[in-house]
N, C-alpha and C positions, 0 to 999 in steps of 0.2 A: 594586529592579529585578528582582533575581533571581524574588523572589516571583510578581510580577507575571507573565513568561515563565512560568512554570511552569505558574499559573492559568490563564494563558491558552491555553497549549499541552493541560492537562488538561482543560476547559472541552469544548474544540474533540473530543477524544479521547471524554470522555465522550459525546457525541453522534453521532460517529462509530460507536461501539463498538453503542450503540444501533441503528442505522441499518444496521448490519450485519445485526444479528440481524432485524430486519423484514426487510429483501430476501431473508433466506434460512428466512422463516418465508414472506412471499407466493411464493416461488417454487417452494418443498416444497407449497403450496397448490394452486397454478398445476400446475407437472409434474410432481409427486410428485416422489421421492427415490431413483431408482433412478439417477441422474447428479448431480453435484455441482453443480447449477447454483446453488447460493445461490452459491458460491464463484466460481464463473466471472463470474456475473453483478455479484459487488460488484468482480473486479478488473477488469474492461474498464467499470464504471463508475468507480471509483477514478483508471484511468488517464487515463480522457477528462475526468476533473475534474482532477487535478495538470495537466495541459494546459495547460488551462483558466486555472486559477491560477496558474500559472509564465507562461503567454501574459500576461495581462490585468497581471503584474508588472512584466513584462519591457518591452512593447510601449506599452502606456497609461502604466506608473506610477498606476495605479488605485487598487492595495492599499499599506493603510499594512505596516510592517514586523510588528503586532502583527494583522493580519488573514490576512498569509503564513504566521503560526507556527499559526494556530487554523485555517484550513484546510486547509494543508500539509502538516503539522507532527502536528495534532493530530486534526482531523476525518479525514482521509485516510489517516495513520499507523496508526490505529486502525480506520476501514472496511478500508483494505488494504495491506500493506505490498508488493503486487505493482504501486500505482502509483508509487511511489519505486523500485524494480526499475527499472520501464520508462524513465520521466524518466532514472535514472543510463546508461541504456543509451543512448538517446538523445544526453543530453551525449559520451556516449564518442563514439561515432558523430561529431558535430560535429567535437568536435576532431581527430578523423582517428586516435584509436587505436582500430583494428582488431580487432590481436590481444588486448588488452589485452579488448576488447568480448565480443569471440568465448570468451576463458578466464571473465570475470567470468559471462555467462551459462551457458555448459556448466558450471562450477564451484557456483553458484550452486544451479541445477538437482540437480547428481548430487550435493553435500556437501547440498545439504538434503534430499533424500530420503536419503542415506545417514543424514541424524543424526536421522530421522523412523525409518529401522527401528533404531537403536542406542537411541533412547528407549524405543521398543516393546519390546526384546529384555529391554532391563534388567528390566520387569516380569515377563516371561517367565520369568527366571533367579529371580527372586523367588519 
């Protein structure tokens, strides 16, 4: 069983991860690379598909539980990990924590660029 989740959640990743790289290979085509658009463009596509797939879940009962891990999970985790950001933010929103919301994305935000120049720095010191 475990096998099986893994396959499938890798499966779904591997073509994600793919899928990436094309949106920010047609998009450096598109408006060149003076803006980060492959990035912008796969996470507001990423997000409007976890949506998608958390909607079509939740509402229809559509998706088997092994189609939410290769979408969800695995296609999406790997195009973008800024549509599971948004989805968690969301939920927080729902259930009414606030500040909980408001620290997760400020924190979110400035610990990940802090540990984007602490990555950089260590090469630097190398």
């Amino acid at each position: 069983m475990m096998l099986k989740t893994i396959l499938i959640i890798g499966t779904g990743g591997f073509l994600g991860s793919i899928s990436r790289y094309g949106v920010s290979l047609l998009t450096t085509k598109w408006w060149g690379n003076g803006f980060p658009w492959g990035t912008l463009t796969v996470n507001i596509l990423g997000s409007f598909l976890i949506g998608v797939i958390y909607g079509l879940a939740v509402q229809n009962d559509w998706l088997t539980a092994d189609m939410r891990l290769f979408l969800a999970i695995g296609f999406c985790g790997s195009f973008t990990t800024f549509s599971t950001f948004s989805y968690d933010i969301i939920q927080m929103i729902n259930t009414g924590h606030f500040i909980y919301t408001a620290l997760y994305v400020a924190g979110s935000i400035l610990l990940g660029l802090m540990a984007v120049f602490a990555g950089i720095g260590l090469f630097k010191l190398a």
